[in-house]
N, C-alpha and C positions, 0 to 999 in steps of 0.2 A: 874293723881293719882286717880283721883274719879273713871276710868273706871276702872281701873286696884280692886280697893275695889269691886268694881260689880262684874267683872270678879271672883275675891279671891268669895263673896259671892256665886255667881254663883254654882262654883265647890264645894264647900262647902254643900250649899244645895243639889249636885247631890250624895254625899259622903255618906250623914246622907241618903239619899233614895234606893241607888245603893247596896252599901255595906253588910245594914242589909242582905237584900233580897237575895244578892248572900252567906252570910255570911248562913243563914237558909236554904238555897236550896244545901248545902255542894257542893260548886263550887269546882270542882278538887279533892275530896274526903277530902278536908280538910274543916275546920271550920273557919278558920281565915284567912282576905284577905288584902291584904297590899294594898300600892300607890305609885307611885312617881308624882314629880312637876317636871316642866323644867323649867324656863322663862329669858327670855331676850336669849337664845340660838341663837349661831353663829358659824359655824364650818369653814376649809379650804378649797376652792375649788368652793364656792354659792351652786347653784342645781345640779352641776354635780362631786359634792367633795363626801368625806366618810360621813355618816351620820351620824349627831350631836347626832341623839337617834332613837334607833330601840328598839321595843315594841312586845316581843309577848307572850299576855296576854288572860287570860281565866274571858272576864269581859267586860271593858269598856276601850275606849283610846276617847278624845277630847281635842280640840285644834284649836289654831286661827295663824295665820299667820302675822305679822303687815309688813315686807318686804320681799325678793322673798325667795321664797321654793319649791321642790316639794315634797309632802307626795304621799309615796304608800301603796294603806290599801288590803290584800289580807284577804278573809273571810274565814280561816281555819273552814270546816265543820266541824260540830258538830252531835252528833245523835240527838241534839233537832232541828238542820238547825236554829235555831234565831239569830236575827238581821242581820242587814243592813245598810251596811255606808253611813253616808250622808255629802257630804257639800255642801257649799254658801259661796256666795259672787260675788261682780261685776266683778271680776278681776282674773277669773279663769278658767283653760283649763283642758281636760281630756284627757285622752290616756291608753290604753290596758298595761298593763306589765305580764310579766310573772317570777315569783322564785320556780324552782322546777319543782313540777307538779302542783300548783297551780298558777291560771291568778287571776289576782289585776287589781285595777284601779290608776293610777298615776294624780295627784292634784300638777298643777304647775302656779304657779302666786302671787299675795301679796293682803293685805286684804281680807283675805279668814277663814272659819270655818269651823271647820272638826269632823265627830263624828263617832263613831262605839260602838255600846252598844249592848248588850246580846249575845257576840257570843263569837270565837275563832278569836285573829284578829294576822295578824304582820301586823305592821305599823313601816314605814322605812321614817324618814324626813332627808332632806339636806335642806342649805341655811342657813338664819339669819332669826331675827324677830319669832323664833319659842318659843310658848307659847304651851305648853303640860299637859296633867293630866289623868294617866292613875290606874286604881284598877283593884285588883282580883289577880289573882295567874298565874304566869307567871315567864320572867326575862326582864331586860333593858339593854343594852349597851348603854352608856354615850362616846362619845367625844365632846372636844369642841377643838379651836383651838390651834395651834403650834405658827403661829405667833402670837396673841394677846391673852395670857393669861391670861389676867385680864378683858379683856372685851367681853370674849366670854359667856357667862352666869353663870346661877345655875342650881344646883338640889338639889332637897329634898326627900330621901327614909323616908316612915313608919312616917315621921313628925318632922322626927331627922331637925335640922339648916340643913340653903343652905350652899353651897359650891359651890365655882367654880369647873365649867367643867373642868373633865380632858385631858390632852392633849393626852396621851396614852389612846387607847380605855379602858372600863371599864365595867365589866359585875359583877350583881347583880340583885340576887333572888327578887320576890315580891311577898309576901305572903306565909307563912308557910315555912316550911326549906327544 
């Protein structure tokens, strides 16, 4: 429980820091940027199922892993070209993927941490154990799973109460209408 405070602190602090700054730089020609949370997320299928939450956001997306997943972060150019995703951790592999006409890196293992800040990203996670926290203007698609609905996680848009995942996929706007 105490990590999980750090962690909430953590993202917290990166929100009152990330936000202003994208908020004053009119990210997306808009002025106002939203967020969502994921945690405790678990979908059907582990790393090779539909994916619990796909991200693609004009901002930031981070996140930890605590059992198996694989995250795909592809860096949709921007004319500013910034940022660069990063993770860590002991317990993690890499691999080339390709969506479209952009190539990503694919992040597959447990205990692991994941970030992508200042750019254009989609970020595509499968598996359980996924811990998420994405801002700026964008959308998210939401599933969790079909067989266990009550224990397949939450999510929280703009700060509203968690709710569990839904089963049928679920797509909503982040940041401005």
């Amino acid at each position: 429980m105490a990590l999980m405070r750090r962690i909430l602190l953590f993202l917290a602090t990166v929100v009152l820091l990330v936000l202003p700054a994208a908020s004053a730089a009119g990210v997306a020609g808009n002025s106002e940027s939203g967020f969502v949370v994921v945690k405790k997320a678990a979908g059907d299928g582990g790393v090779n199922g539909p994916p619990v939450v796909t991200v693609v956001v004009h901002g930031f997306v981070m996140g930890r892993i605590t059992q198996e997943a694989r995250v795909e972060i592809y860096h949709l150019q921007t004319a500013s070209g910034s940022g660069a995703p990063q993770v860590a951790g002991p317990d993690v592999s890499q691999s080339s993927v390709r969506w479209r006409s952009f190539t990503g890196k694919a992040y597959s293992g447990s205990g692991f941490r994941f970030r992508a800040i200042g750019g254009f990203y989609r970020v595509v996670v499968r598996g359980a154990g996924v811990y998420l926290f994405a801002g700026g203007h964008g959308a998210v698609w939401l599933r969790g799973s079909s067989h266990y609905p009550n224990a397949d996680g939450f999510y929280s848009l703009g700060g509203r109460p968690f709710r569990s995942l839904p089963a049928p996929e679920l797509k909503r706007s982040i940041g401005g209408s």
